[in-house]
C-alpha positions as CSV (number, residue, x, y, z in Angstrom):
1,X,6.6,2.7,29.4
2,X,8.6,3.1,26.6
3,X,8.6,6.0,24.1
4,X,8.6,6.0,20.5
5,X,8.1,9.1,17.8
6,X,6.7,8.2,14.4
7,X,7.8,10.8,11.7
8,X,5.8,10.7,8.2
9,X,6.4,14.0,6.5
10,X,5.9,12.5,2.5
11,X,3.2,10.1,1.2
12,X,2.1,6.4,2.9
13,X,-0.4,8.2,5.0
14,X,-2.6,5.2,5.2
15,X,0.4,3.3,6.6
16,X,1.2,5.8,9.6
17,X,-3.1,5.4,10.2
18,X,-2.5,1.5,10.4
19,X,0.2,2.1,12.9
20,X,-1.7,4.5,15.0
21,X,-4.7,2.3,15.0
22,X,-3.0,-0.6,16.0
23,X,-1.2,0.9,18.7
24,X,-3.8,2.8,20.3
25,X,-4.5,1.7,23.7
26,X,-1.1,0.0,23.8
27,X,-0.2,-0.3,27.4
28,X,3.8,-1.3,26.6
29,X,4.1,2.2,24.7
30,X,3.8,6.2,24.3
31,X,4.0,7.1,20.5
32,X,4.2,10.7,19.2
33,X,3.2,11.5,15.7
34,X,5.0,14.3,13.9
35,X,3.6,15.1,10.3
36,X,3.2,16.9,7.5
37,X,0.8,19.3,7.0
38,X,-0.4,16.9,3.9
39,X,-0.5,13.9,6.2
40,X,-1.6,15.9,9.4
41,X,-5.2,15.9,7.4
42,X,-5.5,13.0,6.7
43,X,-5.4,11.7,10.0
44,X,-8.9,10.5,11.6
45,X,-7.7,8.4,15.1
46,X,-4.8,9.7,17.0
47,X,-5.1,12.1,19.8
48,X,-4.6,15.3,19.1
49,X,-2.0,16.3,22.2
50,X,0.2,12.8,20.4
51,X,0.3,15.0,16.6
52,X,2.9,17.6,16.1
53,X,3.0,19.0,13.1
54,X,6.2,19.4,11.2
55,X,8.3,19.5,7.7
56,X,11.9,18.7,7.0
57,X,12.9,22.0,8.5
58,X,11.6,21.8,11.8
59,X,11.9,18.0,12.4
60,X,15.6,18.2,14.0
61,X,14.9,21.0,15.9
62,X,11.8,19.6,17.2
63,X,13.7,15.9,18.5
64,X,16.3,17.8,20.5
65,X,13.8,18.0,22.9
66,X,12.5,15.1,23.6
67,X,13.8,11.6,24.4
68,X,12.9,8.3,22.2
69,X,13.7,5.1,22.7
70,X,12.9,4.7,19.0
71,X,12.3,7.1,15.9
72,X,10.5,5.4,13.0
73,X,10.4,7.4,9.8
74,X,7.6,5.6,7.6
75,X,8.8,6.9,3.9
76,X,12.5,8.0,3.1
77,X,11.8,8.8,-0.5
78,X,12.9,12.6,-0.4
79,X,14.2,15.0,2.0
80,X,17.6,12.3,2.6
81,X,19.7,15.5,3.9
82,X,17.4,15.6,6.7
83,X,17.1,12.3,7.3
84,X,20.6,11.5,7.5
85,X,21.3,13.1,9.6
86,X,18.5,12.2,11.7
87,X,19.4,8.7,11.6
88,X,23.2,9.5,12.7
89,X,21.9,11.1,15.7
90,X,19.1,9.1,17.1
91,X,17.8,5.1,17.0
92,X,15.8,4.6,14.4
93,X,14.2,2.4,11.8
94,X,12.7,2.9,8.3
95,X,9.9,1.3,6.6
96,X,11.4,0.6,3.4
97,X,8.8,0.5,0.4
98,X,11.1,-0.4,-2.8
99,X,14.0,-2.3,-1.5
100,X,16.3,-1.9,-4.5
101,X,15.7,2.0,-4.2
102,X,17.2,1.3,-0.6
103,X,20.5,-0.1,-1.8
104,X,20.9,1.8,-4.7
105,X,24.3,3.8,-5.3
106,X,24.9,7.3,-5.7
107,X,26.1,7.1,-9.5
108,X,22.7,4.9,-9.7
109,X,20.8,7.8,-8.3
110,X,22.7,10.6,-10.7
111,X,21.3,8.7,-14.0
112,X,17.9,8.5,-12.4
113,X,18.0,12.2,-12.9
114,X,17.8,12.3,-16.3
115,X,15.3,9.2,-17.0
116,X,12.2,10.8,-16.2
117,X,10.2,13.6,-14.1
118,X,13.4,16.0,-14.5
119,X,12.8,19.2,-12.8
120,X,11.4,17.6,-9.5
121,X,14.5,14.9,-9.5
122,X,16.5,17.7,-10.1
123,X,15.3,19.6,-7.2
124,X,15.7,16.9,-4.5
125,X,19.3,16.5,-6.1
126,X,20.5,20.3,-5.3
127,X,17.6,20.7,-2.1
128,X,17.6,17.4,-0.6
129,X,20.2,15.5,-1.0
130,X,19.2,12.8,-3.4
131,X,22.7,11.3,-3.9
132,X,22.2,10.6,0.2
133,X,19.5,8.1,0.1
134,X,21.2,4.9,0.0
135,X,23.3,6.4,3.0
136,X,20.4,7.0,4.8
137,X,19.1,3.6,4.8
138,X,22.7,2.4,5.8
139,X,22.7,4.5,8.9
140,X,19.3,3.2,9.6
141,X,19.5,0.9,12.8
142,X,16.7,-1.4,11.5
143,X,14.8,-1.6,8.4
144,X,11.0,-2.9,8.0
145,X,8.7,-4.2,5.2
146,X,5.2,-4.6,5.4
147,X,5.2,-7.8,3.8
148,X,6.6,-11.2,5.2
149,X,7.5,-12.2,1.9
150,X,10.4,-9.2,2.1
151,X,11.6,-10.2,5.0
152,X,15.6,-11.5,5.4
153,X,18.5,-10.2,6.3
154,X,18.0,-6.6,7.7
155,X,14.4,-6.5,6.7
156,X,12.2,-7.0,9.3
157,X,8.3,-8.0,8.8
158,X,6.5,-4.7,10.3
159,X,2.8,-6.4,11.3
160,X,-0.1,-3.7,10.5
161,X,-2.3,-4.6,8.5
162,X,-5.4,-6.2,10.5
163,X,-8.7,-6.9,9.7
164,X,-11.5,-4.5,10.3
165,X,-14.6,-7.5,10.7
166,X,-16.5,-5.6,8.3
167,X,-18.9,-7.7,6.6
168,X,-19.7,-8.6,3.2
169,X,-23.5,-7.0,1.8
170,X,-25.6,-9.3,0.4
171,X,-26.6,-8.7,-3.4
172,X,-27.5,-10.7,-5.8
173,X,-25.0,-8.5,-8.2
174,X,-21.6,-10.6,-8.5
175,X,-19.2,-7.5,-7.7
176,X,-15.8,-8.0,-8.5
177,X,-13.5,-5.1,-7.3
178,X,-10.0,-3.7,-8.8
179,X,-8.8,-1.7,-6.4
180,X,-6.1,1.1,-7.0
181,X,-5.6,3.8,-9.6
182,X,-6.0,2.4,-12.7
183,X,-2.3,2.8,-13.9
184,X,-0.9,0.2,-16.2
185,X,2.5,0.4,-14.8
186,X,1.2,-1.2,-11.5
187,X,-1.5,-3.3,-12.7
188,X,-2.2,-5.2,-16.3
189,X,-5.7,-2.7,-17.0
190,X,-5.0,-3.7,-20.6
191,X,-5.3,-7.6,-20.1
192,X,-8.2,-6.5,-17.6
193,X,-10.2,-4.5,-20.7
194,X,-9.2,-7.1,-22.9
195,X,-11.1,-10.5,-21.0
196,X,-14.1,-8.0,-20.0
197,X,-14.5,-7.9,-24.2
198,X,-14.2,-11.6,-24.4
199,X,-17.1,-12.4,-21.3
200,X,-19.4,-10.1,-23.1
201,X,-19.0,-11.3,-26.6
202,X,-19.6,-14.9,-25.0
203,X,-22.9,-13.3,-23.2
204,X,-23.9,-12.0,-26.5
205,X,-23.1,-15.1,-28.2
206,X,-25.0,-17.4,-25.9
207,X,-26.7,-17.3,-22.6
208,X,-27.1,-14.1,-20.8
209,X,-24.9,-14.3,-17.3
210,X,-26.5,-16.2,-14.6
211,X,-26.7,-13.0,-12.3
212,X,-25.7,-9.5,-13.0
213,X,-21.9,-9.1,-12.9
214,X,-20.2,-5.8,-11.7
215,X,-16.5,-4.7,-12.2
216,X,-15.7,-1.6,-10.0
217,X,-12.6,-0.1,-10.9
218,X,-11.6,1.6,-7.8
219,X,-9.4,4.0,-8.2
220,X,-8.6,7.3,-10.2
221,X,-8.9,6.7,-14.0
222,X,-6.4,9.4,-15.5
223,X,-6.0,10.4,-19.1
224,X,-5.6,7.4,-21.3
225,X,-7.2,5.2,-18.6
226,X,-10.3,6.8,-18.4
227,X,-10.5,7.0,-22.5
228,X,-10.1,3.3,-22.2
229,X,-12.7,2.8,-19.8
230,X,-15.3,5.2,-21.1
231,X,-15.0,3.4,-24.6
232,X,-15.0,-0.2,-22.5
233,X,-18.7,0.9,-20.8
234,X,-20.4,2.2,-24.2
235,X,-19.3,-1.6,-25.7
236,X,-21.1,-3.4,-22.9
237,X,-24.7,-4.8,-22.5
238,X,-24.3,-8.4,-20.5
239,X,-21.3,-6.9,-17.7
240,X,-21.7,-3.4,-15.6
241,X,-18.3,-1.6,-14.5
242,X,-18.1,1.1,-12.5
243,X,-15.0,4.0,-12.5
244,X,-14.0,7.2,-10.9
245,X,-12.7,10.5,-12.5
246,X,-11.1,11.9,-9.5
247,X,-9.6,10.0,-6.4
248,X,-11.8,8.3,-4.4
249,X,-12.9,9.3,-1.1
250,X,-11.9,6.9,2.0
251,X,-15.4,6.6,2.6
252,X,-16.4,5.4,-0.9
253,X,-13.5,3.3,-0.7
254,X,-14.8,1.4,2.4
255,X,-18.6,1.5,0.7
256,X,-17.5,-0.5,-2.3
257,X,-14.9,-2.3,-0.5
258,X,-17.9,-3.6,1.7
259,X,-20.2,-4.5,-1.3
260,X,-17.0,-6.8,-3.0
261,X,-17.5,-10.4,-3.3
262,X,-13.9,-10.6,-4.3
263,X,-10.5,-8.7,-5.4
264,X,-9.1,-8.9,-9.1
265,X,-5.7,-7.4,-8.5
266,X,-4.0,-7.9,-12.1
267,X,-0.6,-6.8,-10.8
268,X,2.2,-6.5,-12.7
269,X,5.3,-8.7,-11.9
270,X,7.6,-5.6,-12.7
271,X,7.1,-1.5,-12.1
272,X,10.1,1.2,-11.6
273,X,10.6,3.6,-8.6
274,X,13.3,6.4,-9.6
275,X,14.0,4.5,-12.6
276,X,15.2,1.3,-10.3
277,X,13.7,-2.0,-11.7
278,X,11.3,-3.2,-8.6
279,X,9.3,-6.6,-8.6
280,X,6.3,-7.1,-6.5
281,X,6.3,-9.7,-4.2
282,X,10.4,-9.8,-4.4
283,X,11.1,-5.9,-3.8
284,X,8.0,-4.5,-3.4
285,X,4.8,-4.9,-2.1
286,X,1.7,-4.2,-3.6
287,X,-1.0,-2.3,-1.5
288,X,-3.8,-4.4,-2.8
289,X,-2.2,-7.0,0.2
290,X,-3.5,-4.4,2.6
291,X,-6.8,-4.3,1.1
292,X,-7.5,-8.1,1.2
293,X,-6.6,-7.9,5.3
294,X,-8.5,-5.4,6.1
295,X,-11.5,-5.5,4.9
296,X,-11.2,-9.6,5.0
297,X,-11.9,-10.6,1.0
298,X,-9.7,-13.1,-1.1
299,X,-8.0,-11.6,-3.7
300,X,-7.2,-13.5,-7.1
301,X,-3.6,-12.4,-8.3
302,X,-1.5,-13.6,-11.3
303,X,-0.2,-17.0,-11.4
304,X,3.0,-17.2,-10.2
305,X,3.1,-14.0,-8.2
306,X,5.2,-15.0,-5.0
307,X,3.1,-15.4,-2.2
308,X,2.1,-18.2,0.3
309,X,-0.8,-16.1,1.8
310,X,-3.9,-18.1,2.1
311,X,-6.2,-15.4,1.0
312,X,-4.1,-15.0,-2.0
313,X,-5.4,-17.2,-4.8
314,X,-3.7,-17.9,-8.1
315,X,-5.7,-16.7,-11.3
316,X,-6.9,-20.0,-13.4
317,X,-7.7,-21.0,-16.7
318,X,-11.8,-20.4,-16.3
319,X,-11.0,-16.9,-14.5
320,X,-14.6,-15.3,-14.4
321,X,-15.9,-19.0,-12.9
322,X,-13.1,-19.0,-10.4
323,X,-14.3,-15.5,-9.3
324,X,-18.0,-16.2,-8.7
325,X,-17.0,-19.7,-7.1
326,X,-15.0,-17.2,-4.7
327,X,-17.8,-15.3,-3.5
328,X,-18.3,-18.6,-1.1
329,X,-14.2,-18.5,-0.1
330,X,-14.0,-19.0,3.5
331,X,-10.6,-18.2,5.1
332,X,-10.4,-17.1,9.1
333,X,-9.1,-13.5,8.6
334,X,-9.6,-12.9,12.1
335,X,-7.7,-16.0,13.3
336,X,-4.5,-14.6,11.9
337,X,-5.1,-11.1,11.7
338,X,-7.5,-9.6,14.3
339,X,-6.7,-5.9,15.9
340,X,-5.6,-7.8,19.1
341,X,-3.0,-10.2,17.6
342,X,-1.3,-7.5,15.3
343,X,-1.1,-4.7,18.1
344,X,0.4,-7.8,20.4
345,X,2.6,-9.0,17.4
346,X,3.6,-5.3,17.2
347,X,4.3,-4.4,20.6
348,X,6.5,-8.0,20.6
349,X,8.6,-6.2,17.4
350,X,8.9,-2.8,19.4
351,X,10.4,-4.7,22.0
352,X,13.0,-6.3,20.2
353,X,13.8,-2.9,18.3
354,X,14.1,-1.0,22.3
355,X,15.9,-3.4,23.7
């Protein structure tokens, strides 16, 4: 049996959980998880005797004593002195999130500085190393994305997203869910508040809707957002939203993700990660991917947004039609992404990766 350590000690705790979950039971590997305190809580599945906890300053100190066939660090986005020299000592591979972050150079990285969020960039420039990153991911025996689209050259496709069977609940209410924090630099909100206005003025202008209509925004609204939304609800008689003040739990998350009939996800074709231009679908991938698997619901993105995923469907002209006529979409979630044909897809990657 081979033996492989899995360090998150940053953010992306909901990957490491896929991982975990997926290889539970596996009878090809051992996996031990070393954590962050932050992450360490998170955590719902894994043994307890497999979860060390750890920071950047005990990580080193804690792999000189054991032996892996494979160290995989799921976010490189801070702590790069560590890291490198982690990945100069030992075999490992990185889940890359924004690939042009991953390649870009250290006179890139020094302007970044003084773009936005100041003090913090600062600190991981004199603490951690920040000029380092792109070295990191150079040292890196293998990289990984979470998203087949990404994957060429060194980027290999990292399957864990799999489908949890859960099953829709009937309603008569048509709910149509958003899910994420309700940011405009990830996601179009203002296009989204915009065509909510223009379905209820048509309701108000003609027939009431058919059957109630719900739009669940689910995610933290913060600041500006939540201004936008409170002022969206009082203008509304025909269409019902829901929104939430303060991050939502994981288990409202799975309740409302159970009542959707269907994902909105109004993502924007470009965001920015330390001031690097990323594009979803091209650089990046957008989480809302990982939703649609798991809890098995189409999701209606923007037209053109690159993807050749069958539960991805392009947004059309008659958009609020399209998303009631999806309510009925039937696609085989658990032909192509069941627990059993990731965690064997998996376990086929790990090999490749130990050999």
């Amino acid at each position: 049996m081979k033996k492989l350590a899995y360090i998150e000690l940053d953010t992306h705790a909901e990957i490491a959980q896929n991982f975990a979950d997926v290889m539970q039971g596996s009878t090809e590997f051992t996996i031990d998880y070393y954590f962050s305190e932050k992450i360490y809580r998170q955590f719902s599945t894994v043994e307890t005797e497999n979860m060390i906890l750890s920071d950047s300053s005990l990580i080193l100190d804690q792999l000189k004593t054991k032996k892996y066939d494979l160290i995989i660090i799921g976010t490189v986005h801070r702590y790069f002195n560590t890291f490198k020299t982690l990945t100069e000592r030992y075999r490992t591979a990185i889940i890359v999130h924004n690939l042009n972050f991953s390649v870009a150079s250290s006179f890139v990285l020094l302007k970044s500085i003084f773009s936005a969020d100041r003090i913090y960039r600062l600190k991981l420039f004199l603490k951690e190393g920040l000029l380092l990153a792109g070295k990191v991911y150079q040292a890196a025996e293998k990289l990984l994305v979470l998203d087949p689209a990404l994957s060429s050259g060194r980027y290999l496709y990292l399957p864990l997203f799999y489908t949890k069977g859960i099953q829709r609940l009937e309603d008569k209410i048509l709910t149509i869910v958003i899910p994420g924090g309700v940011s405009q630099q990830r996601r179009d909100y203002r296009r989204v508040f915009k065509m909510i206005r223009e379905w209820e003025n048509t309701f108000r202008n003609g027939s009431a809707p058919a059957q109630p209509i719900e739009f669940v925004f689910l995610g933290k609204a913060p600041g500006s957002s939540l201004h936008d939304l409170t002022d969206l609800e009082r203008s509304l008689e025909n269409i019902s939203i829901r929104y939430f003040r303060e991050r939502v739990s994981r288990a409202d998350f799975e309740a409302w993700m159970q009542k959707a009939d269907v994902l909105w996800c109004p993502v924007q074709r470009k965001t920015e990660f330390f001031s690097q231009e990323e594009q979803y679908g091209t650089t990046k991938m957008t989480g809302n991917i990982g939703d649609a698997i798991t809890y098995g619901r189409p999701a209606v993105f923007p037209p053109g947004y690159p993807s050749s995923l069958g539960f991805i469907v392009p947004e059309e002209q008659g958009l609020l039609q399209q998303l009631n006529h999806l309510k009925q979409y039937d696609f085989d979630f658990e032909k192509y992404y069941s627990l059993k044909k990731i965690r064997t897809d998996l376990e086929n990657l790990l090999k490749n990766l130990t050999t």
